[in-house]
C-alpha positions in Angstrom: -5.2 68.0 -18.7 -8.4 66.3 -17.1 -11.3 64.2 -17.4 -14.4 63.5 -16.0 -14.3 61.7 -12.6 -16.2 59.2 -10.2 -15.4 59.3 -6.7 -13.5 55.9 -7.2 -11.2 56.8 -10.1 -7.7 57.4 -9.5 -6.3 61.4 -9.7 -2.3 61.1 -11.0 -0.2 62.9 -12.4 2.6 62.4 -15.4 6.1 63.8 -15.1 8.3 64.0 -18.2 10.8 66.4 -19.6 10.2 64.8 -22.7 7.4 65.4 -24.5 7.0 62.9 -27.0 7.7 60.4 -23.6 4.9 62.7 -21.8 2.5 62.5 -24.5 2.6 58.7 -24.9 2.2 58.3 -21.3 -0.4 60.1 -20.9 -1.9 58.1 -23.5 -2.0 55.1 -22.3 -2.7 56.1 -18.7 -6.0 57.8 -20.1 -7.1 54.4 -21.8 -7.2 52.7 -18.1 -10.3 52.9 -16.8 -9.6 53.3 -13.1 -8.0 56.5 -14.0 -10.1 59.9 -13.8 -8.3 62.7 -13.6 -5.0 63.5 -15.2 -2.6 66.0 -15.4 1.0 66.5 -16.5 4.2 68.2 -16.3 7.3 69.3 -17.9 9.8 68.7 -14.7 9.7 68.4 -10.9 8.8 72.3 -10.4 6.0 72.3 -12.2 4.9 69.2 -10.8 5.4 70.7 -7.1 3.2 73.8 -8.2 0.9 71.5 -10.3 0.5 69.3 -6.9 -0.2 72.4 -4.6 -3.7 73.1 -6.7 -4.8 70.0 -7.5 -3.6 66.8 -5.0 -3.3 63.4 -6.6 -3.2 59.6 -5.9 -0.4 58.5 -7.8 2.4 60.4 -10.1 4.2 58.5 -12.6 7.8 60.1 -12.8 10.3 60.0 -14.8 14.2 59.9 -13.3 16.4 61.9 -15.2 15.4 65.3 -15.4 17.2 69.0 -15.3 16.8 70.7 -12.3 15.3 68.2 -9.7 15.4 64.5 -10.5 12.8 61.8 -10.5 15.0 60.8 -7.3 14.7 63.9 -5.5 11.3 64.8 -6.5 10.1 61.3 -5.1 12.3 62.2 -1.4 9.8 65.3 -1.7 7.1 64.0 -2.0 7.6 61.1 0.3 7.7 64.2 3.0 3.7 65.6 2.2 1.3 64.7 4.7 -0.5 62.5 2.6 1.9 61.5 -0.2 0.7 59.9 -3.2 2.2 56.7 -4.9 5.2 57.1 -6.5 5.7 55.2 -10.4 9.1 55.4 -11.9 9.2 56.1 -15.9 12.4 54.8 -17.0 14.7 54.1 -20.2 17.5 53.0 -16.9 17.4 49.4 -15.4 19.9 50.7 -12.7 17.9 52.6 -10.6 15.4 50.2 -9.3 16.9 49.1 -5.4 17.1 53.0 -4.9 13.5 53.5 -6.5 12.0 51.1 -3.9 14.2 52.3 -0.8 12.3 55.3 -1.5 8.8 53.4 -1.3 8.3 53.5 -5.0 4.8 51.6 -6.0 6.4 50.2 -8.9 9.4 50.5 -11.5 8.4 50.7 -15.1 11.2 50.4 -18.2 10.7 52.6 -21.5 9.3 51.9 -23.6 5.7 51.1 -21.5 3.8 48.1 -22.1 0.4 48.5 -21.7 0.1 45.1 -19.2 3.1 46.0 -17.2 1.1 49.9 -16.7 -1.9 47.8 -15.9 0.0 46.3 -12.9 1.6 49.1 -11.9 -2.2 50.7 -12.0 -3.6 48.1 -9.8 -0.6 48.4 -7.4 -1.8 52.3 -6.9 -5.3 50.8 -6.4 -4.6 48.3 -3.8 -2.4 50.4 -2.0 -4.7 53.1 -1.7 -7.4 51.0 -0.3 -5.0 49.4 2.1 -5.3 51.2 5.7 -2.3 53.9 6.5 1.1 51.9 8.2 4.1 54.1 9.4 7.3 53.2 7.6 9.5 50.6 9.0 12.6 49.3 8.6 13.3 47.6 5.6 15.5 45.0 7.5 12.7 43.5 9.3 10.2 44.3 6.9 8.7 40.9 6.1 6.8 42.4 3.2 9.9 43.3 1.7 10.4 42.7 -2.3 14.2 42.9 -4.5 13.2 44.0 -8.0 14.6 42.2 -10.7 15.0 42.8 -14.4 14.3 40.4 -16.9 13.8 41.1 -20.5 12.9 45.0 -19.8 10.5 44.1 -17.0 10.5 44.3 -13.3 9.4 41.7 -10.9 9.2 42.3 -7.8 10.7 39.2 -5.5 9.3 38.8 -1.9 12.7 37.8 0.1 9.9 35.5 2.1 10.6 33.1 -1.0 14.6 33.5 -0.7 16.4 30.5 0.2 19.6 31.4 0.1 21.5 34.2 -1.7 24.7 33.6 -3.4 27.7 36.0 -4.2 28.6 37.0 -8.1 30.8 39.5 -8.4 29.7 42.9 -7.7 26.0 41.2 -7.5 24.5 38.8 -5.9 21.8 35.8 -6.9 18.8 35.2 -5.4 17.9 31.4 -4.8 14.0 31.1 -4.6 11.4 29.4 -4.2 9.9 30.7 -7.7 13.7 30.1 -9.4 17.0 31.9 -9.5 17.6 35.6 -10.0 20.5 38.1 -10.7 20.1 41.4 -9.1 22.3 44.4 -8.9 23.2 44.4 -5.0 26.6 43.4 -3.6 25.8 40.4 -1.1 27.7 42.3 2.0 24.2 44.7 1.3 21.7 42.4 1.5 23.4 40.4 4.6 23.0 44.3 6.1 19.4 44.5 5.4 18.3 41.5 6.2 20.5 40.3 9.3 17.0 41.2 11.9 15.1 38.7 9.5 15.9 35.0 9.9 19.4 35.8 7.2 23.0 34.8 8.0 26.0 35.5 6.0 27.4 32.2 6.5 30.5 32.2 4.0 32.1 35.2 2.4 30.2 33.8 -1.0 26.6 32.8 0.9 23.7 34.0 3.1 21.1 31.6 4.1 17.5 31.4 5.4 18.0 30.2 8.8 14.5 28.6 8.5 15.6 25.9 5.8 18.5 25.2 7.6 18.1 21.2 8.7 21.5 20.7 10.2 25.4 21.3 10.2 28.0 18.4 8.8 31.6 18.1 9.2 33.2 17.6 5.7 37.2 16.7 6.0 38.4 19.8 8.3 35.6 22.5 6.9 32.1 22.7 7.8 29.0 22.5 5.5 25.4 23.7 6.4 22.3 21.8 5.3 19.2 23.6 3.4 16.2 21.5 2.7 14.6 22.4 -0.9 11.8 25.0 -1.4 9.9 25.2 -4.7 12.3 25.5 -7.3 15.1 26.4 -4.8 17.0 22.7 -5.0 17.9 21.3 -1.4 21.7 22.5 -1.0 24.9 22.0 1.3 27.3 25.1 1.4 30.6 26.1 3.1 30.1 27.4 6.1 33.9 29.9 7.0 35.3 28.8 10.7 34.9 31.8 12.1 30.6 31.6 11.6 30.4 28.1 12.6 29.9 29.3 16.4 27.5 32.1 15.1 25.7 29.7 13.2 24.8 27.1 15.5 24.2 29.6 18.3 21.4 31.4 16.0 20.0 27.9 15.6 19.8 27.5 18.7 17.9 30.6 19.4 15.2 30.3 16.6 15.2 25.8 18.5 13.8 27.3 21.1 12.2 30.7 20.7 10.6 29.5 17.2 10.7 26.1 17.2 12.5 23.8 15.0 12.3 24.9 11.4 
């Protein structure tokens, strides 16, 4: 299933087991513009055989499928000497951390909205014109985004903009610049990730941004640390535990003199 070409338009291809879902994809990804070529297929084998004859920029994918999932197939690709960009094609909000560990473009809910496929579209653009990097590690990363869901769409949430990051449950919420956010990672996680990037877990309940810390206070026998505000994020003071009060001021320390002050 093609069309006619310029050397600028964007080759992809569309992967659904459904066909009604397939159809209506390739649909609206045929009424963008930047989009020449365009093929599709029934499930992740067809799609590896499709992609051996005809190489693409982009494949929008969809993640439950027989046989090989959208997961798996997107590990396979990820492999190919030059692999193309990866789009998730959901109905499934809980996929979306494990869709960008995998270096997923973007993270689309069914049913599609024609402007969230418009951003997903000029994601594929810009990051084909972008020169080649090698993958690093997400915990130093300081391009790294968190998705978040909000009203069946995805927004991706630079953790540049993350203040601090507060404990709820089996999740955790953001505190950024741009407002606060609810995302489906357990805290312990994130401290994990983003421990090599100016993070601290601070108190079983918080991790901070070691740049916004201003200073340390003694309230009654505990410890509190000091955040200035950022954007929306409102200027704080949380517990810090006893036993991270040492780690604390000795990481402050280090960025004092190595950084300067923040």
């Amino acid at each position: 299933m093609t069309r006619v070409t310029s050397k600028t338009a964007l080759r992809v291809l569309a992967v659904d087991d459904e066909k009604p879902a397939l159809d209506e994809l390739v649909y609206l990804l045929r009424a963008r513009r930047e989009i020449g070529e365009i093929h599709a297929a029934g499930d992740a084998t067809d799609a590896l055989r499709m992609l051996r004859a005809h190489p693409v920029d982009a494949v929008f994918l969809d993640i439950n499928m027989p046989g090989l999932d959208g997961m798996e197939l997107a590990g396979i690709l990820s492999e190919f000497a030059n692999p193309p960009a990866v789009v998730f094609v959901t109905a499934h909000d809980d996929r979306a951390i494990a869709a960008f560990d995998l270096g997923a473009v973007d993270y689309l809910l069914k049913p599609l909205h024609e402007a969230r496929l418009a951003e997903a579209v000029r994601r594929i653009a810009a990051a084909r014109s972008a020169p080649h990097q090698p993958a690093s590690d997400t915990r130093t990363d300081p391009s790294e985004v968190i998705p978040v869901e909000l009203a069946g769409v995805t927004t991706l949430v630079p953790r540049s903009s993350v203040s601090w990051v507060e404990a709820d449950g089996d999740y955790a919420r953001l505190h950024t610049s741009g407002g606060s956010h609810l995302v489906r990672i357990p805290l312990s996680a994130l401290e994990s990730r983003w421990q090599d990037a100016g993070f601290l877990r601070v108190h079983r309940s918080y991790l901070v941004a070691l740049r916004l810390v201003t200073g340390l206070r003694t309230v009654g026998t505990g410890t509190v640390v000091c955040l200035r505000a950022e954007g929306e994020a409102r200027a704080v003071e949380l517990p810090v535990s006893r036993r991270q009060v040492r780690e604390l001021k000795q990481r402050l320390v280090h960025r004092h003199r190595h950084r300067g002050t923040p």
